[in-house]
NUFILUM-159975 format. One record per residue: residue number from 1; residue in three letters; x, y, z of N, C-alpha, C in turn. Coordinates in steps of 0.02 Angstrom, whole numbers, m for minus. Layout:
<nodes>
> NUM_ALA_X_Y_Z_X_Y_Z_X_Y_Z
...
</nodes>
This chain:
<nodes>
> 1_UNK_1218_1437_2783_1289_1447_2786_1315_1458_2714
> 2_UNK_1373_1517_2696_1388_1553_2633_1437_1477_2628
> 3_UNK_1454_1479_2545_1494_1409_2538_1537_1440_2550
> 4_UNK_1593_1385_2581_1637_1398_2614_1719_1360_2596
> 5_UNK_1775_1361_2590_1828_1343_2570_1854_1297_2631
> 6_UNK_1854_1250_2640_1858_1206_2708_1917_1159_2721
> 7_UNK_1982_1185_2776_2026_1121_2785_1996_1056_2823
> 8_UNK_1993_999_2806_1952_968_2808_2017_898_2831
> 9_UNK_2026_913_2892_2095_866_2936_2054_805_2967
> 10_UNK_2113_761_2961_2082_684_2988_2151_691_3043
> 11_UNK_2148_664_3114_2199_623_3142_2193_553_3167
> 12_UNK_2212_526_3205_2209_462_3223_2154_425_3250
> 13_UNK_2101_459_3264_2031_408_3290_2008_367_3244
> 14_UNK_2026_297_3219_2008_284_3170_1941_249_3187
> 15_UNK_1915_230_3239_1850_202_3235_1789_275_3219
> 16_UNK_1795_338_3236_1770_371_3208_1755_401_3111
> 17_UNK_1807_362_3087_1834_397_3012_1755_369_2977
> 18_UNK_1720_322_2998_1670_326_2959_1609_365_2944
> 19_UNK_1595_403_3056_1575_462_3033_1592_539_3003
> 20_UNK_1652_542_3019_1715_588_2958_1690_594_2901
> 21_UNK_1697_534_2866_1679_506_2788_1616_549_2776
> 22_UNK_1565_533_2831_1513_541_2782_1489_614_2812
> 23_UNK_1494_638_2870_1511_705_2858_1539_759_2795
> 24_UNK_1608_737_2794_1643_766_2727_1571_755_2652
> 25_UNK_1552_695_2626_1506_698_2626_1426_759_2618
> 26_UNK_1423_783_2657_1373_809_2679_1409_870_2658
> 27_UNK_1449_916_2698_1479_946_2658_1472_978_2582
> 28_UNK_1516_920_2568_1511_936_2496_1454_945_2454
> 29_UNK_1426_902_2478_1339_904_2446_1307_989_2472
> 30_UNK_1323_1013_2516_1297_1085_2546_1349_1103_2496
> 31_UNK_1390_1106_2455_1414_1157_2391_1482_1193_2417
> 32_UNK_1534_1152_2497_1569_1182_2502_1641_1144_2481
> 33_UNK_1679_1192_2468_1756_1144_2435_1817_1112_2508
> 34_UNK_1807_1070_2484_1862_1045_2555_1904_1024_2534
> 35_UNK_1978_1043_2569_2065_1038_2548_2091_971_2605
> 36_UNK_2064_888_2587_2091_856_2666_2186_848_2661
> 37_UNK_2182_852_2742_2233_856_2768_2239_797_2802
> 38_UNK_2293_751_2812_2295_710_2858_2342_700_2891
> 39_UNK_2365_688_2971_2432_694_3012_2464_625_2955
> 40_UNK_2520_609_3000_2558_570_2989_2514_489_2996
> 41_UNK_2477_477_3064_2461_413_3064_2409_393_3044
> 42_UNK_2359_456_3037_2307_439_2995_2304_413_2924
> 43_UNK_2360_466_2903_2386_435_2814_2416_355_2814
> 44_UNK_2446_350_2857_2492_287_2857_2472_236_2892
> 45_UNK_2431_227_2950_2421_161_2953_2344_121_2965
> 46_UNK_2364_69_2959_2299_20_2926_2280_m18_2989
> 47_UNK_2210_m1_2993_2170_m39_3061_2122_m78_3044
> 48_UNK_2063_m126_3083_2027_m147_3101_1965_m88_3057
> 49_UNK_1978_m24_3062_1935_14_3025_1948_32_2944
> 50_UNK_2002_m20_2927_2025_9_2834_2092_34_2836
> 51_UNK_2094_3_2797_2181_m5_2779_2194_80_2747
> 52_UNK_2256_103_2772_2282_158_2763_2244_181_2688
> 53_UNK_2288_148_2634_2256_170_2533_2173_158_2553
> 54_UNK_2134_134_2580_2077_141_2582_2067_184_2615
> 55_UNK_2075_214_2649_2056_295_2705_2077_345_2650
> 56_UNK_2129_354_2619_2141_396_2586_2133_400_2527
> 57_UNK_2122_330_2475_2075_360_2439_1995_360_2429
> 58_UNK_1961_338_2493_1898_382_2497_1887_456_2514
> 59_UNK_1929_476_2563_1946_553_2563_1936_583_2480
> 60_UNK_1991_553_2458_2001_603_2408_1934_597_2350
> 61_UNK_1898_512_2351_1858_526_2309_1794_577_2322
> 62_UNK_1797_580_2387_1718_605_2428_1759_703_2410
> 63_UNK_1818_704_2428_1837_801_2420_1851_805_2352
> 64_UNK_1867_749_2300_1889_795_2247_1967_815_2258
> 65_UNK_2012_826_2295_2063_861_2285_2110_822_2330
> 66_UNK_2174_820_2332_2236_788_2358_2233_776_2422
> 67_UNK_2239_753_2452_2281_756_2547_2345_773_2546
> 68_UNK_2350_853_2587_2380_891_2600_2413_806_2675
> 69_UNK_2471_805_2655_2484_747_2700_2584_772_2725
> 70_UNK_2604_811_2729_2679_834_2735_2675_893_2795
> 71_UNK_2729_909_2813_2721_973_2838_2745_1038_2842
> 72_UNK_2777_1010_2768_2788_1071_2737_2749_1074_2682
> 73_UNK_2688_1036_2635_2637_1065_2595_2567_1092_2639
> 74_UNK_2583_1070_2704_2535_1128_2769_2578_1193_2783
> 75_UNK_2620_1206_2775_2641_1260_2785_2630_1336_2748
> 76_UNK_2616_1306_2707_2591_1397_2655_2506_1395_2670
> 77_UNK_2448_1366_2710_2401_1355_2723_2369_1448_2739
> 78_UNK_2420_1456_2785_2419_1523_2805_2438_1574_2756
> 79_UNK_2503_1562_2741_2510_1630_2689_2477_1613_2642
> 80_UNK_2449_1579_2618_2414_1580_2544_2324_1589_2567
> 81_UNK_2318_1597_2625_2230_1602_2660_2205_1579_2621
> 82_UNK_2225_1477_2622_2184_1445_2590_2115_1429_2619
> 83_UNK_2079_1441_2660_2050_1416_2710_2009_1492_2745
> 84_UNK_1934_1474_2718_1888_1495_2773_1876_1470_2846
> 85_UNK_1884_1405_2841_1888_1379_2920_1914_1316_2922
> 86_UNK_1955_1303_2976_1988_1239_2972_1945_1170_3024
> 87_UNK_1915_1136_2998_1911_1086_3052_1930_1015_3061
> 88_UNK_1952_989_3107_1978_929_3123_1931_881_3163
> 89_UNK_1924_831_3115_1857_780_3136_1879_711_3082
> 90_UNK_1907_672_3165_1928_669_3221_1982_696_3255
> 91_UNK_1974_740_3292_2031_766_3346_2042_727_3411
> 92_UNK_2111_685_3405_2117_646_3448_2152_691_3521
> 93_UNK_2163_652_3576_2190_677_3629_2266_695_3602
> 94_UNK_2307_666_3567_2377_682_3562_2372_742_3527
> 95_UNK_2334_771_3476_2342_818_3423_2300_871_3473
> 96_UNK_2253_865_3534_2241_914_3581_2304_939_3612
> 97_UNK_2321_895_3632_2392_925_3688_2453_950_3641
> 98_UNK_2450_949_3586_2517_966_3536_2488_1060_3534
> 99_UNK_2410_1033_3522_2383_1093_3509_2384_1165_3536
> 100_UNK_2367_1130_3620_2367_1153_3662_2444_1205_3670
> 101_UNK_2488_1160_3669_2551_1162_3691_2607_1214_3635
> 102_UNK_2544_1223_3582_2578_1247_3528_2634_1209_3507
> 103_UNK_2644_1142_3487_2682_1103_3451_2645_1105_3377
> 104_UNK_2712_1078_3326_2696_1077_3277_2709_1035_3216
> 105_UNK_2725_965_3245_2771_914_3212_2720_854_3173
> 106_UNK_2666_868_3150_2628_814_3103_2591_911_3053
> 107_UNK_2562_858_2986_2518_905_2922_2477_944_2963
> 108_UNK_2429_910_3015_2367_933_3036_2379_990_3099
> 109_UNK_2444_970_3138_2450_1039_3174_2492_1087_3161
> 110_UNK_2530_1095_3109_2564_1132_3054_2490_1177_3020
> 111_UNK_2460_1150_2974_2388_1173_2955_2366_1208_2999
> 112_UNK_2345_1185_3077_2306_1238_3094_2355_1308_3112
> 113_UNK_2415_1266_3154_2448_1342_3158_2456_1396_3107
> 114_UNK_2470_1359_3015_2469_1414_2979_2406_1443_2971
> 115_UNK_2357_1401_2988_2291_1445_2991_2281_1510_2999
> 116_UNK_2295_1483_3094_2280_1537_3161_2326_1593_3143
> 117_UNK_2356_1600_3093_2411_1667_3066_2354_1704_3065
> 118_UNK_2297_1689_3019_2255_1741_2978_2203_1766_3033
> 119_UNK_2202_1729_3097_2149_1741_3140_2072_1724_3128
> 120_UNK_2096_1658_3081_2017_1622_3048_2023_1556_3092
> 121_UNK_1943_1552_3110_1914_1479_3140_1942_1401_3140
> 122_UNK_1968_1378_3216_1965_1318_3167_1928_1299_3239
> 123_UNK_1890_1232_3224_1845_1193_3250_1875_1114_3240
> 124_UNK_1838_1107_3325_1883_1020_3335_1824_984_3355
> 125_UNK_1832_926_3322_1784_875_3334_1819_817_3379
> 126_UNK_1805_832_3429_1871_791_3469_1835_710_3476
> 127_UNK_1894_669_3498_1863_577_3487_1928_560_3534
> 128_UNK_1915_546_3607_1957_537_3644_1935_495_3711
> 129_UNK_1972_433_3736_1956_379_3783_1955_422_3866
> 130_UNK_2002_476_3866_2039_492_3915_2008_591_3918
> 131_UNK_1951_615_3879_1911_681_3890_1934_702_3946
> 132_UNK_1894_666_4004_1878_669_4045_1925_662_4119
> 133_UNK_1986_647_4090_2070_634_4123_2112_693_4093
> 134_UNK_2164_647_4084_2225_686_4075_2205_737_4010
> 135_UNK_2152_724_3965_2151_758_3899_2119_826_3929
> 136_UNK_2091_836_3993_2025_864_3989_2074_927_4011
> 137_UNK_2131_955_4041_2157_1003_4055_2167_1039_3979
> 138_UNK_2204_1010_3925_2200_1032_3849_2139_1048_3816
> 139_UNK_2079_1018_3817_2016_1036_3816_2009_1105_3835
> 140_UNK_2023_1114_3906_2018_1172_3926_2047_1239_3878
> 141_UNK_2088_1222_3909_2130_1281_3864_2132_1284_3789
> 142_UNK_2112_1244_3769_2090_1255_3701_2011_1304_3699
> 143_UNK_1965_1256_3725_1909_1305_3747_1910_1378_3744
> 144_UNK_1960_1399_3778_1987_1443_3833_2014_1506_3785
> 145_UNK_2056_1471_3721_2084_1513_3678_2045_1558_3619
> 146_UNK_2075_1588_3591_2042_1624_3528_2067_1600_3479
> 147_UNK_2001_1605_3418_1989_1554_3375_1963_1489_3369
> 148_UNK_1970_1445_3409_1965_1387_3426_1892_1377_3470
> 149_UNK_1837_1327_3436_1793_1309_3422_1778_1226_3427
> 150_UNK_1714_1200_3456_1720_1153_3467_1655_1105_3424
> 151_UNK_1650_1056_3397_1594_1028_3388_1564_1009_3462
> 152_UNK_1503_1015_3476_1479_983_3551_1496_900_3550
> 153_UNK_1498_884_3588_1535_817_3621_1500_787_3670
> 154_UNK_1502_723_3668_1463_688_3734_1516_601_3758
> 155_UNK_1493_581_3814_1503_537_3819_1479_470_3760
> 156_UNK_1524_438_3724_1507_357_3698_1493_311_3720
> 157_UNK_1505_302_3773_1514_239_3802_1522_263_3896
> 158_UNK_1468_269_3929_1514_307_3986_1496_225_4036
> 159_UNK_1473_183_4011_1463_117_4068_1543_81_4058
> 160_UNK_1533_70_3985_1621_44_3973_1691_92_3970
> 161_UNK_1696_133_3958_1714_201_3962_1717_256_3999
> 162_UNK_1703_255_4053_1684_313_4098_1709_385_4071
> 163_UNK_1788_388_4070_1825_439_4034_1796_482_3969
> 164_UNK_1777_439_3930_1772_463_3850_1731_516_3826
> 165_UNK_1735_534_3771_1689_586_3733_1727_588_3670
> 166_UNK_1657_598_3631_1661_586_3566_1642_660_3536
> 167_UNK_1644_685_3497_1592_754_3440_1543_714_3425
> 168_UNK_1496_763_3432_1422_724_3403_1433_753_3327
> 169_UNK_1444_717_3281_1471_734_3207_1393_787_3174
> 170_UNK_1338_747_3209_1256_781_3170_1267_851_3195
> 171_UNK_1322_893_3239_1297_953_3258_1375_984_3224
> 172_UNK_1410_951_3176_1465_988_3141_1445_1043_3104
> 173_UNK_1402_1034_3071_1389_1098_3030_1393_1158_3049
> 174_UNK_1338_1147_3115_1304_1219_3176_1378_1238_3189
> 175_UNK_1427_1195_3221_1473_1211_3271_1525_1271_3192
> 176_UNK_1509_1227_3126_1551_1261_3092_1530_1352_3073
> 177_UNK_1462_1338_3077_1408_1401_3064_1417_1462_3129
> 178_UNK_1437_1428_3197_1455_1477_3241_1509_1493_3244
> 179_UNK_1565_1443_3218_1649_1487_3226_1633_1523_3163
> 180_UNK_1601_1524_3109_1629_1581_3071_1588_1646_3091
> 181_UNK_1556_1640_3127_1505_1694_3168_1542_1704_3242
> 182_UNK_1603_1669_3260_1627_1695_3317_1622_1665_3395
> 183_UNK_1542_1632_3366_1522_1591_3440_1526_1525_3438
> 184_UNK_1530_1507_3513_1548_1423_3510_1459_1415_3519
> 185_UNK_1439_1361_3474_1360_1341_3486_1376_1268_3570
> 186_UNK_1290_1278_3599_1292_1255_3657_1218_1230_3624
> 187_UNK_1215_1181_3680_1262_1145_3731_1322_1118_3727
> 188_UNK_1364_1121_3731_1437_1124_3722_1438_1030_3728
> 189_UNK_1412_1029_3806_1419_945_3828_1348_909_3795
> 190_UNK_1358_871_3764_1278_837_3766_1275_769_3823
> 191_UNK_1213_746_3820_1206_672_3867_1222_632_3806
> 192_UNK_1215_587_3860_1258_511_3816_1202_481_3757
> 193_UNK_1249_462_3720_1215_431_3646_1137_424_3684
> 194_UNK_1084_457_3624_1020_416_3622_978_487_3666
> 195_UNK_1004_509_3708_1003_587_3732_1006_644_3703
> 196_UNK_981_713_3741_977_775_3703_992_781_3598
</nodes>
């Protein structure tokens, strides 16, 4: 994969942000530049997984460069074609259905819409309790649309969880290597942790 200029969005899954972290990570070490972005609640609040100033400034130490965190410093994303490809990892169920719905009221779905101006990639690493429910109609149609790209996904937890699905984060790269090539990489679904 050519190095690549990467929006590099966090939203609200925070029990995922550790594989985020070290993704971004990986990344960078492959020689590509990443611009993170973070919605509103990702920047701001503090969980059980790290207090808000700790999420954000490991971001910034692991990218090197600011969190794009407003939504109006996401807004020139597009006219300025900062961005070879945009991806969001973790993409929760609320920032699917905004997505879906073409809303645009947090950094991270501002970002992608100024993206999708230029008709460049963005890819979702989705992290959601409810996939498989109410989220899974937005799924769809995201699927469904142009541009829009998925990391493959599987169930986490489907004994405690039945609903859920997570991005398998180890197949971000591929999934990023096929949206800029156009195709969504498959198996789209994987089996549950420990599987395919």
């Amino acid at each position: 994969m050519d190095r690549l200029r990467i929006g590099y969005a966090l939203t609200g899954s925070f029990c995922t942000f550790a594989e985020s972290f070290e993704l971004a990570k990986r990344l960078v070490a492959a020689g590509h530049t990443l611009i993170p972005i973070m919605s509103f609640n990702s920047f701001n609040l503090s969980t059980r997984f790290g207090t808000a100033e700790e999420n954000r400034e490991r971001l910034k130490a692991i990218t090197q460069n600011e969190i794009i965190s407003t939504i109006e410093a996401a807004e020139p994303i597009g006219p300025k074609k900062m961005f070879d490809v945009l991806l969001v990892a973790p993409c929760t169920s609320n920032t699917l259905a905004k997505l879906a719905a073409g809303v645009n009221d947090t950094p991270v779905t501002m970002a992608v819409k100024s993206h999708l101006r230029n008709s460049r990639p963005v890819v979702l690493a989705i992290s959601t309790n409810d996939a498989l429910a109410s989220a899974a109609k937005n799924i769809g149609v995201l699927q469904n649309t142009k541009n829009y790209f998925f990391v493959p996904y599987r169930h986490d937890s489907a004994d405690k969880k039945p609903m859920s699905m997570v991005a398998d984060f180890s197949r971000a790269e591929r999934a990023i290597d096929g949206a800029m090539r156009g195709v969504q990489v498959t198996p789209l679904v994987m089996g549950p942790v420990g599987e395919g």
